[in-house]
C-alpha positions, 0 to 999 in steps of 0.5 A: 102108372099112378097118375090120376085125372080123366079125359074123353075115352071110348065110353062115351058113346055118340049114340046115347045123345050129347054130353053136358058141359063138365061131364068128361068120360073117363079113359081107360087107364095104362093100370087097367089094361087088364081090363075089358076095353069096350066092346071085348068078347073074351069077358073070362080071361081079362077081368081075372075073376073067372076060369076058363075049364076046370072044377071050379068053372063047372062048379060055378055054372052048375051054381049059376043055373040053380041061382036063375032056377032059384030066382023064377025060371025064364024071365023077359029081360028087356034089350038095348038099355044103356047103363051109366057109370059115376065113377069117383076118381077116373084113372085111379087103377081100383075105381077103374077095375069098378068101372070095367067089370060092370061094363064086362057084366052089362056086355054079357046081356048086351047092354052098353054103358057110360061113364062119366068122371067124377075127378074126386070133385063133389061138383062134379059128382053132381054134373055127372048125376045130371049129365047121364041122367039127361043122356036117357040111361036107364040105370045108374051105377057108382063107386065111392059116391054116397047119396048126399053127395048127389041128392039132386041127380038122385031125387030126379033119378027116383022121379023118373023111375031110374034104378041107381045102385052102388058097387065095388064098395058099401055106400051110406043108404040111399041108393037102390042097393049097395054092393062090396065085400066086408070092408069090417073082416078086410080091416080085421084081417091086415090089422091082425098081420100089422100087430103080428109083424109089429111084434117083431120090433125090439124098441117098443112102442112101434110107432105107426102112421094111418093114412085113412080116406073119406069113403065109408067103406074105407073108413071101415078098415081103419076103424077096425084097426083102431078097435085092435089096437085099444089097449095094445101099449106095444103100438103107438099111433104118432100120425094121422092123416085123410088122403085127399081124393082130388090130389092123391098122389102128390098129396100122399107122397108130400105127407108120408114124406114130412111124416117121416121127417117128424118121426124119422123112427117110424116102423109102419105105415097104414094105408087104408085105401090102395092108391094112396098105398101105391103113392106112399110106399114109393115115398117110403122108398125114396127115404129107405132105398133098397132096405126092407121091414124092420130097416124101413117101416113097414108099408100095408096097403089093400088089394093086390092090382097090378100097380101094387103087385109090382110094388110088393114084388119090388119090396116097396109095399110088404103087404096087402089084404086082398079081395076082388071088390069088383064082384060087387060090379057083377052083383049089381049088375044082377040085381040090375037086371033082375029089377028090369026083367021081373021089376024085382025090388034090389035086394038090401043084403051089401053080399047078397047069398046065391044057391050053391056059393054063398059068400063071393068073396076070398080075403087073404094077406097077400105078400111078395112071396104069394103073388099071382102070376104077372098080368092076373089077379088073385082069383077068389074061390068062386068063379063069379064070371061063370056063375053070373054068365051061367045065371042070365043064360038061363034066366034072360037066353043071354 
């Protein structure tokens, strides 16, 4: 579940013309099988963001027509435009459900998309910028990639007029836009639960392990945890580490474990990025088999996506600050097409605010005894997929 790399998928689509040497489309992985594969109609059930019937699916078209009334009305949304995709990292279960919900919101107005896989390699980053451009799409979106790691695809983007924004994520500036949920709050609000649950330890100070990863939005988290930590004599930092995206899993788990060798009194692992959650607390229970917090360390970790929910239902992860980042897929999508129908500048705001709903996104500690039930993700407070299908059908017929 947790293996990471990428091979040719069903997204690389023979009419959008050939694919340059190196630039690989990724495949749809066994974790984001929860996911629209491409070409799904039923966009509402599979990308767990949406509701069928009810209050909150009302309450979130009657929002989504006052969003398109707010926005100018009926627009002439051009048809048949291809949208690629740099994903980070292909198979890695987070970047996936990126990759999958903009492929969901592009399939509502009819558009395609391809992706291309970026493999964690800087080069390759660069090879996708230029493969997609060169395959005559007609936006660019990404998740994890900042501009300086793509200067040269993003110059010629911007040559030609092609919009390149960021989702899922914030972005350092650079692109168009750049749209993800508080990464500041999310950190702020699993600090807080690793400082209360820390308090529980008689032998103080706790000592702690932080596992940080090189994406700014990321690093937020962890900066956000240090900053709460100043001054807290209970809770000692005694390990550092910066996960390495192109050897993840491995990398992880050969860390945690020579992490616990030298601290073999340990009481608590940070994981600022999921994947690596889901690596390492399989690595803290190969040392600690069958024991819980506090006779094992306490593992945290961000999101609740399907590889971490059976993780925290097996008691290997204790828990997560849960938020579904891939409404910045939707965002993005919007702000997308809104450049497209109305040559609307991208708005600048990482959370954009839409009449009637405000802020998206729901944060909330998510721990074995809250999970979703199996197969679904936990739903935010707005129905994202209603409000935004509601939105461009009145605004675009779509």
């Amino acid at each position: 579940m947790l293996g990471v790399g990428g091979c040719g998928g069903d997204d690389n689509d023979s009419s959008s013309g050939g694919q340059s040497a190196g630039a690989t489309p990724t495949q749809q992985s066994e974790t984001t099988k929860l996911e629209p594969s491409n070409g799904s109609g039923d966009l509402k059930k599979v990308t767990g963001l949406g509701a069928e019937t009810g209050e909150r699916h009302d309450t979130a078209v009657a929002a989504g027509e006052k969003a398109a009334d707010a926005a100018g009305g009926k627009a002439n949304l051009p048809s048949g435009k291809t949208i690629g995709f740099l994903n980070i990292v292909g198979g890695i279960e987070s970047a996936d459900r990126v990759v999958n919900a903009a492929r969901a919101a592009l399939e509502s107005v009819g558009y395609k998309m391809i992706v291309c896989d970026g493999r964690g390699d800087p080069k390759q980053f660069i090879t996708c910028g230029n493969s997609l451009i060169d395959r005559g799409v007609d936006g660019i979106l990404t998740t994890g990639v900042d501009p300086p790691a793509v200067a040269g695809p993003l110059k010629k983007a911007k040559a030609q007029g092609i919009p390149w924004a960021c989702v899922g994520g914030e972005c350092l500036p650079g692109y168009n836009g750049t749209y993800g949920p508080d990464e500041v709050k999310s950190g702020q609000v699993l600090a807080q639960y690793l400082i209360d649950r820390l308090g529980e330890v008689k032998d103080k100070p706790a000592k702690l392990a932080i596992h940080d990863f090189p994406i700014p939005s990321i690093t937020t988290r962890t900066q956000e945890l240090k900053k709460m930590l100043k001054g807290n004599s209970d809770i000692k930092v005694v390990a550092e580490t910066t996960s390495d995206a192109a050897n993840l899993i491995e990398g992880t788990r050969k860390a945690v474990s020579d992490q616990l060798t030298q601290n073999p009194d340990l009481k608590a692992f940070w994981f600022a990025f999921d994947t690596a959650g889901q690596a390492g607390a399989q690595a803290v229970a190969t040392k600690y088999p069958g024991k819980e917090f506090p006779d094992k360390p306490l593992v945290l970790t961000f999101h609740a996506d399907p590889a971490t929910q059976t993780l925290l239902r097996n008691g290997q992860v204790d828990a997560v600050a849960d938020i579904a980042y891939d409404i910045g897929s939707w965002v993005g999508v919007d702000q997308m097409l809104e450049y497209f129908a109305r040559k609307r500048k991208f708005d600048q705001s990482p959370r954009p605010e839409y009449p009637g709903v405000g802020d998206l996104y729901t944060i909330k500690i998510v721990t074995k005894d809250n999970l979703p039930p199996e197969n679904t993700y936990v739903a935010p407070e707005t129905d994202v997929v209603s409000f935004f299908q509601a939105k461009w059908k009145k605004e675009f017929g779509q």
